[in-house]
DRENDO-1510 file (C-alpha; in Angstrom, 1 decimal, always signed):
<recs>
REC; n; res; u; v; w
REC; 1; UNK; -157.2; -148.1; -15.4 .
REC; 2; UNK; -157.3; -150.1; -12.2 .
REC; 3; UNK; -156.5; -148.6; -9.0 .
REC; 4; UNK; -153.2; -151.1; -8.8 .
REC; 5; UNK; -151.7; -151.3; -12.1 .
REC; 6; UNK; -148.8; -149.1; -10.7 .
REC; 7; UNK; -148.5; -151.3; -7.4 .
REC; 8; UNK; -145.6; -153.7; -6.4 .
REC; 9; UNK; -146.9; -155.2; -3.1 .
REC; 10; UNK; -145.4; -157.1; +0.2 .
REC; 11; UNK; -148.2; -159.3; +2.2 .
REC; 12; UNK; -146.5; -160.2; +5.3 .
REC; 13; UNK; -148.7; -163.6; +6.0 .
REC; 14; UNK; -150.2; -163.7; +2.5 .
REC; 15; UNK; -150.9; -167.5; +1.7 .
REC; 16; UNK; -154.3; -167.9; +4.0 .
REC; 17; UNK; -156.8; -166.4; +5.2 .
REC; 18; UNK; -157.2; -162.9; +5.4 .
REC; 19; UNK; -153.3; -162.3; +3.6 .
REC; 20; UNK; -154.6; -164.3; +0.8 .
REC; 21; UNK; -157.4; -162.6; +0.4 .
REC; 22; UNK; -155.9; -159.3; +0.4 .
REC; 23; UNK; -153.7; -160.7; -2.4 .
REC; 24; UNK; -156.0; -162.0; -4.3 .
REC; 25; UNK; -158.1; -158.9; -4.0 .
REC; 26; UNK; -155.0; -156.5; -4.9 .
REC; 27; UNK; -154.9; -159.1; -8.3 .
REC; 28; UNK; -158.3; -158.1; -9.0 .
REC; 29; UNK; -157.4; -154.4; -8.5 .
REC; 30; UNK; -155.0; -154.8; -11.3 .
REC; 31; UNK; -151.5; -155.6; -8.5 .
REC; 32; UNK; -149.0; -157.8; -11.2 .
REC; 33; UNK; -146.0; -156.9; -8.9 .
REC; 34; UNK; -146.9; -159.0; -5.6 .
REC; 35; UNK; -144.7; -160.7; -3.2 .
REC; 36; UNK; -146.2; -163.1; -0.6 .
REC; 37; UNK; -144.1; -163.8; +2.4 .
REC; 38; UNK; -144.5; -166.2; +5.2 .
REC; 39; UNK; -143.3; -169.5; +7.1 .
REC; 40; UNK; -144.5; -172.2; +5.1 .
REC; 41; UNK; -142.5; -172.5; +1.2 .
REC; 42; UNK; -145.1; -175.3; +0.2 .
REC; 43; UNK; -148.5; -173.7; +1.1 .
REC; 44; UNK; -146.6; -170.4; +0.1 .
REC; 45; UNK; -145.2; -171.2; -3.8 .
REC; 46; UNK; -148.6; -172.8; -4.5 .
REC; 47; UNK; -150.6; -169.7; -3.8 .
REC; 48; UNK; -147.9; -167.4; -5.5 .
REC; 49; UNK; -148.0; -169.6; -8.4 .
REC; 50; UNK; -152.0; -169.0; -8.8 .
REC; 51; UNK; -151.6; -165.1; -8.1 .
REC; 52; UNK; -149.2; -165.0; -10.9 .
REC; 53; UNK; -146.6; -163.4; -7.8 .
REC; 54; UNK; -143.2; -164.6; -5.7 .
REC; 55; UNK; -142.9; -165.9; -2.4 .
REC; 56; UNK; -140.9; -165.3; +0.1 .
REC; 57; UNK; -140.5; -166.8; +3.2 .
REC; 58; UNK; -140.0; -164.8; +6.3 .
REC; 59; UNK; -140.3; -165.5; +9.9 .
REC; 60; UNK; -142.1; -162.7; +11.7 .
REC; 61; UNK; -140.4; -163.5; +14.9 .
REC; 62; UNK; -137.2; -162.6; +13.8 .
REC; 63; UNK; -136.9; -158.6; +12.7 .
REC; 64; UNK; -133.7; -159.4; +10.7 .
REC; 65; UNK; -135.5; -162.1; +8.4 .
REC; 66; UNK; -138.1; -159.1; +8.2 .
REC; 67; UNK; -135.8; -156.6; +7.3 .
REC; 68; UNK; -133.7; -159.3; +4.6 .
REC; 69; UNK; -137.5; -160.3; +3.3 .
REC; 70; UNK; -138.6; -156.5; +2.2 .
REC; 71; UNK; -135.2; -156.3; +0.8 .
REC; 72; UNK; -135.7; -159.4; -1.3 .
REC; 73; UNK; -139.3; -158.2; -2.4 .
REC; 74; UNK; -137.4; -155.0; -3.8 .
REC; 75; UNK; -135.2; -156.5; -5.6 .
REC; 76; UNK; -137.8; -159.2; -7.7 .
REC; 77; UNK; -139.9; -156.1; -8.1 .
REC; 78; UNK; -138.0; -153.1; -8.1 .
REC; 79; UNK; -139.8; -151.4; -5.3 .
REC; 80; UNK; -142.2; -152.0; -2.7 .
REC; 81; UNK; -144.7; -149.2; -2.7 .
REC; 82; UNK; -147.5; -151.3; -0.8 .
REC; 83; UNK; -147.4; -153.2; +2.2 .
REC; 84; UNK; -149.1; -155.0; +4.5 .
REC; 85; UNK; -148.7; -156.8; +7.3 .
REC; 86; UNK; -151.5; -159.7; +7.9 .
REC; 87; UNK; -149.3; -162.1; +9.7 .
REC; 88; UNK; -149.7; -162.5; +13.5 .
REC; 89; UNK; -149.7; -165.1; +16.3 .
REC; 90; UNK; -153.2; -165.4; +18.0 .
REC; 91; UNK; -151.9; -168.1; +20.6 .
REC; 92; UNK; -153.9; -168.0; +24.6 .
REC; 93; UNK; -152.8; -166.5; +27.3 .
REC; 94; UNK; -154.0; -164.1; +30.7 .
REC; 95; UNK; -153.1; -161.7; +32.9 .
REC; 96; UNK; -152.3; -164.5; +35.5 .
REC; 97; UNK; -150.7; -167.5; +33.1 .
REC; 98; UNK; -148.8; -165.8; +30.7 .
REC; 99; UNK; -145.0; -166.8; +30.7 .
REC; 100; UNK; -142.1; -164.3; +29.8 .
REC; 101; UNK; -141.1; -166.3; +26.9 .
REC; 102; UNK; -144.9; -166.1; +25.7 .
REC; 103; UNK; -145.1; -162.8; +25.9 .
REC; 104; UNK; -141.8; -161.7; +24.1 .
REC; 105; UNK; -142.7; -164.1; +21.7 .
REC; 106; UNK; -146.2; -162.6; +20.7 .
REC; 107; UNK; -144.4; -159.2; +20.8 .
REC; 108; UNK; -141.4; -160.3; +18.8 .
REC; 109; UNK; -144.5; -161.9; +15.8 .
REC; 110; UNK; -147.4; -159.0; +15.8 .
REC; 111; UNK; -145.5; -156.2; +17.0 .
REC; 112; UNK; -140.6; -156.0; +16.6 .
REC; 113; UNK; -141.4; -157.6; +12.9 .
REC; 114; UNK; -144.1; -155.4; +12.0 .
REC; 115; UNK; -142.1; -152.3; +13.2 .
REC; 116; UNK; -139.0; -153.0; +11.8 .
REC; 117; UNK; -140.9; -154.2; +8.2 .
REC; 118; UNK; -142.4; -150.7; +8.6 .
REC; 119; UNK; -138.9; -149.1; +8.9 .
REC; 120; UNK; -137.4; -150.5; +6.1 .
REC; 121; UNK; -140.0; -150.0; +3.7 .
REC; 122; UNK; -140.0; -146.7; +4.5 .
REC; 123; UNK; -135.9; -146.4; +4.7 .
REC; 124; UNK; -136.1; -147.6; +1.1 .
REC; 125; UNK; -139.0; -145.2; +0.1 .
REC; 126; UNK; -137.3; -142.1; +0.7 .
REC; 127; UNK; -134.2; -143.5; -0.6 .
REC; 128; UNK; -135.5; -143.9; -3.7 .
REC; 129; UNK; -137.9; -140.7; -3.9 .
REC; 130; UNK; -141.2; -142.6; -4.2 .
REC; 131; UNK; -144.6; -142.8; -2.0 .
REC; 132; UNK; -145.6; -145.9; -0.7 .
REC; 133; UNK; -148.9; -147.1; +1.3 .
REC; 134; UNK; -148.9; -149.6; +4.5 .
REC; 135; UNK; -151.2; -151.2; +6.1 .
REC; 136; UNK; -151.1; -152.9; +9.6 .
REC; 137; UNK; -154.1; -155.4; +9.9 .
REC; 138; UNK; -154.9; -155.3; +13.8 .
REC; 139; UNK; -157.6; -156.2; +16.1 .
REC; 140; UNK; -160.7; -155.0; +17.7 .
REC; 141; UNK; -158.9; -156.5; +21.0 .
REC; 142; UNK; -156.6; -153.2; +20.5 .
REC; 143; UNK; -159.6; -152.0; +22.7 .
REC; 144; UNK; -159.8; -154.2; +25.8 .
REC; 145; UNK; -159.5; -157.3; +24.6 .
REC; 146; UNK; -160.8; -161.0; +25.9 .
REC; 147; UNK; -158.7; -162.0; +29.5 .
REC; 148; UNK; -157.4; -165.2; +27.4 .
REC; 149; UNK; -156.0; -163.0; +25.0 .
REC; 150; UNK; -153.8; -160.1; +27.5 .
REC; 151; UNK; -150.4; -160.4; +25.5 .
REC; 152; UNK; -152.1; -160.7; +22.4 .
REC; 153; UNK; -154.0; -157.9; +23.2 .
REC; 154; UNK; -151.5; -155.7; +24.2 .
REC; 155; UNK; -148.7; -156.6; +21.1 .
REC; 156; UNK; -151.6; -155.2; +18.6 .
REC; 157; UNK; -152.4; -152.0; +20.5 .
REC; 158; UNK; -148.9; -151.1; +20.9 .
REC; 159; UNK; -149.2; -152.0; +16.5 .
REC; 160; UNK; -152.0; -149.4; +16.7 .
REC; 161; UNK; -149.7; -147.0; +18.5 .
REC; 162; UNK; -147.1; -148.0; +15.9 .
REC; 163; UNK; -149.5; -147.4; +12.9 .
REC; 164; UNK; -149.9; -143.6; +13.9 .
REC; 165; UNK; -146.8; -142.7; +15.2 .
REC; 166; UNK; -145.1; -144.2; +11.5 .
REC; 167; UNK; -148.1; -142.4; +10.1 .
REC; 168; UNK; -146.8; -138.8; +11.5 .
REC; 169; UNK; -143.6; -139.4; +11.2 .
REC; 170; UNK; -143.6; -140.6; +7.6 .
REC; 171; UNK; -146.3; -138.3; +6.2 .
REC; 172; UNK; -144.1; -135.7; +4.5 .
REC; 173; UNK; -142.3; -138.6; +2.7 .
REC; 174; UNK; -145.9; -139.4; +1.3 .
REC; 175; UNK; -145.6; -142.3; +2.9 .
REC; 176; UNK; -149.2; -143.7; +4.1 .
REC; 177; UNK; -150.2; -145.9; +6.9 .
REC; 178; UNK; -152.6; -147.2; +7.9 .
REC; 179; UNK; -154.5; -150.0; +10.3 .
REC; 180; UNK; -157.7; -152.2; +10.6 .
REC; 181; UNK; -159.3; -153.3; +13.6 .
REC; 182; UNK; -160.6; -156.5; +12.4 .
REC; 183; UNK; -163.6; -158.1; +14.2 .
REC; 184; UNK; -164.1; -162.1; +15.1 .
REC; 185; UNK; -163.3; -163.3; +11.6 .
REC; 186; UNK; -163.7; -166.5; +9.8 .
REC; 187; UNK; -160.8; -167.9; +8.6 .
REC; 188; UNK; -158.9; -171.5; +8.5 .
REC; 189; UNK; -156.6; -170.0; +11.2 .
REC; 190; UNK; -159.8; -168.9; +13.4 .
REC; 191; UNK; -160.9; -172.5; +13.1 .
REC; 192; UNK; -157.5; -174.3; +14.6 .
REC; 193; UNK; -157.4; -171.8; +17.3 .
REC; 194; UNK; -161.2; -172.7; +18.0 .
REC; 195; UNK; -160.5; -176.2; +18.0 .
REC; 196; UNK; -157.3; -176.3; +20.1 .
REC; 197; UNK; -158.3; -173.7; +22.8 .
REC; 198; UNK; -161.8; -173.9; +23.5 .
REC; 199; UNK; -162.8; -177.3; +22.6 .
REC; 200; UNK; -165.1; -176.5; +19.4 .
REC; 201; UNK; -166.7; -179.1; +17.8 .
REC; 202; UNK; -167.7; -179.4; +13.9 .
REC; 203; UNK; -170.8; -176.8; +13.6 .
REC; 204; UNK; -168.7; -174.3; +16.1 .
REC; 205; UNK; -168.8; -171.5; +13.1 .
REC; 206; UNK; -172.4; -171.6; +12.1 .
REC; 207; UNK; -173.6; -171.7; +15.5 .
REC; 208; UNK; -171.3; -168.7; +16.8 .
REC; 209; UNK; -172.9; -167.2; +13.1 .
REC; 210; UNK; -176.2; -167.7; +14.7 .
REC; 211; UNK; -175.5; -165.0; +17.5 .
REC; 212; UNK; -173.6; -162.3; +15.6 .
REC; 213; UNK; -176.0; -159.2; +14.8 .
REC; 214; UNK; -175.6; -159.4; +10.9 .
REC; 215; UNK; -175.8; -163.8; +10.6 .
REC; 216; UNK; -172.0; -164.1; +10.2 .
REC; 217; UNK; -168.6; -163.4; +11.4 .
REC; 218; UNK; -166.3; -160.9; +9.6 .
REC; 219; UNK; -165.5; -162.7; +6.4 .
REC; 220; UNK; -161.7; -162.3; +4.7 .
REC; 221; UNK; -162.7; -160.6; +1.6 .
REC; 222; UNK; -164.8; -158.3; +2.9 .
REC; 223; UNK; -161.9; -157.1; +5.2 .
REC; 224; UNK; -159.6; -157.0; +1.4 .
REC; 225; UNK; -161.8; -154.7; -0.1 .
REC; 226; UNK; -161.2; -151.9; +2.6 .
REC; 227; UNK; -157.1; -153.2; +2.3 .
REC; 228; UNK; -157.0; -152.7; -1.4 .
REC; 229; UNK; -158.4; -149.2; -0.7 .
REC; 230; UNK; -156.2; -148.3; +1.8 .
REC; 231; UNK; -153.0; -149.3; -0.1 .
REC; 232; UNK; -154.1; -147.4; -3.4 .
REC; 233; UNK; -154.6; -144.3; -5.0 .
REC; 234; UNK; -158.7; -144.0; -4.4 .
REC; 235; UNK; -158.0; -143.2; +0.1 .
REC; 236; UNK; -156.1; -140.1; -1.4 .
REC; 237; UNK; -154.4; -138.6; +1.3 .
REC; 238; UNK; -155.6; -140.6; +4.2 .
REC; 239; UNK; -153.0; -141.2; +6.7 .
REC; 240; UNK; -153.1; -142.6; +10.7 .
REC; 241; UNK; -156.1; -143.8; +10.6 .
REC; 242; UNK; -157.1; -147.3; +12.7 .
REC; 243; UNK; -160.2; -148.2; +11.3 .
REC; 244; UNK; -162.5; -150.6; +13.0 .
REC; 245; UNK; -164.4; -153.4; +11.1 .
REC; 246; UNK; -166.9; -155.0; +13.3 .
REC; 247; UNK; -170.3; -155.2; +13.9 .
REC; 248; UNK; -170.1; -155.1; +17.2 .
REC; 249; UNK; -169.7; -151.1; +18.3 .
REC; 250; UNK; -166.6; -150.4; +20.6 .
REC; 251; UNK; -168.2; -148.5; +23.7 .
REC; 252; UNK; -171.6; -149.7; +23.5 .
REC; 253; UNK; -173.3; -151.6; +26.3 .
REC; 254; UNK; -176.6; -153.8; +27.0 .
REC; 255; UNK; -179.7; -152.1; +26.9 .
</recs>
C-alpha cells in the first residue's frame, strides 16, 4: 500500500514550482484525491489535467476566497485530510522602502490566507471526526532574513509562529502541522524574481550553483519528498515541527 492511497489533498500554489512538485510527488505516493488551487485557471487546469486532479483557483490575498476554496476542495473530494500551503509572494522590499500597502499585501498572501486556510481545514476536520496533516512551506529567511526581503521576512516567521501555535492547539484533534524552512531554491518563480530584481543575466543559476556548498540550489523535488512525508501516515505523530532544508547551517559563521 502507498503511504497516500487514503489521502484527499489541497496544494495552495500547486501548478509550479515547488506546489507542483509536491503534487506530483503526493501522485507518486499513491494521492488520487488532489485539488490544486491558485491564480492562474490556464497554467492551473493543464497541470490538474496531467495529475489526474481539480483545480481551483484561489487568490491568496483574499482569506474569504481561501476559506470558499478549501470548502470547494471538500466538496469534489469529500474531505481534505492534507494540506499544504506552497503559495507565497516573494516581491523586494527593506526596512527603509517598504510601503504600507506592500507590507499588508505580503501579510495578507504568505501569512491572513494561510491562517485562515489552516482554520478551516481544521474547522471541517473536527467537524467531521477525521485527522488531517498540514503543511506550511516557509523560509530559511524565518531566521533573519536578506535586508531586501524585511516584509517578506517577517510574514513567514509570523507563518512559523502560526505553524506551532495551530500545531498545539490542534493536536488533540489529531490534527498535524507542520512547516519547512526551505533554502535558495531553483524554481521558474526564483528565476523571474532574479531577473526582475537584481539584474540576472542567462547563466545567473549555474553560476550562483557554482558557490553553494553541495554544487546546487535546493531543488523542488527534493523539498516534495520531505512534504509527502510530512502529510502522511510514515512522520507518525510528528507535530510543530519547523524543519529547515538548507545547506547552509542557521547560526554558523566564517571560520
Amino acid at each position: 500500500m502507498k503511504p497516500h492511497e487514503n489521502t484527499s489533498a489541497l496544494i495552495l500554489g500547486g501548478t509550479q514550482g515547488l506546489g507542483l512538485a509536491i503534487a506530483e510527488r503526493l501522485v507518486a505516493d499513491g494521492c488520487s484525491r488532489l485539488v490544486l488551487a491558485a491564480r492562474d485557471p490556464v497554467k492551473g487546469e493543464a497541470a490538474a489535467s496531467r495529475l489526474g486532479a481539480s483545480f481551483v483557483a484561489v487568490d491568496l490575498a483574499d482569506h474569504a476566497d481561501v476559506i470558499a476554496c478549501v470548502n470547494r476542495a471538500t466538496v469534489i473530494m469529500g474531505q481534505v485530510n492534507a494540506l499544504c500551503i506552497a503559495g507565497a509572494s516573494t516581491e523586494r522590499g527593506s526596512i527603509l522602502d517598504t510601503t504600507p500597502d506592500a507590507f499588508d499585501q505580503m501579510f495578507a498572501v504568505n501569512t491572513k490566507g494561510p491562517f485562515f486556510a489552516i482554520q478551516r481545514v481544521a474547522q471541517l476536520a473536527r467537524e467531521a471526526g477525521h485527522p488531517a496533516s498540514i503543511v506550511a512551506i516557509q523560509s530559511m529567511v524565518v531566521h533573519c532574513g536578506q535586508s531586501f526581503l524585511a516584509p517578506y521576512s517577517a510574514s513567514k516567521a509570523a507563518l512559523a509562529n502560526i505553524t506551532k501555535n495551530a500545531a498545539n492547539a490542534l493536536r488533540h484533534d489529531r490534527i498535524r502541522v507542520n512547516g519547512i524552512n526551505c533554502g535558495w531554491m531553483d524554481t521558474p518563480g526564483e528565476d523571474l524574481i532574479q531577473k526582475k530584481y537584481h539584474g540576472a543575466k542567462e547563466g545567473w543559476l549555474e553560476a550562483a550553483e557554482a558557490r553553494q556548498p553541495f554544487g546546487m540550489l535546493v531543488k523542488p523535488h527534493h523539498v516534495a519528498g520531505l512534504a509527502s512525508y510530512l502529510l502522511g501516515p510514515q512522520s507518525g505523530v510528528m507535530t510543530g515541527a519547523n524543519i529547515d532544508f538548507d545547506q547552509n547551517v542557521n547560526g554558523a559563521y566564517p571560520e
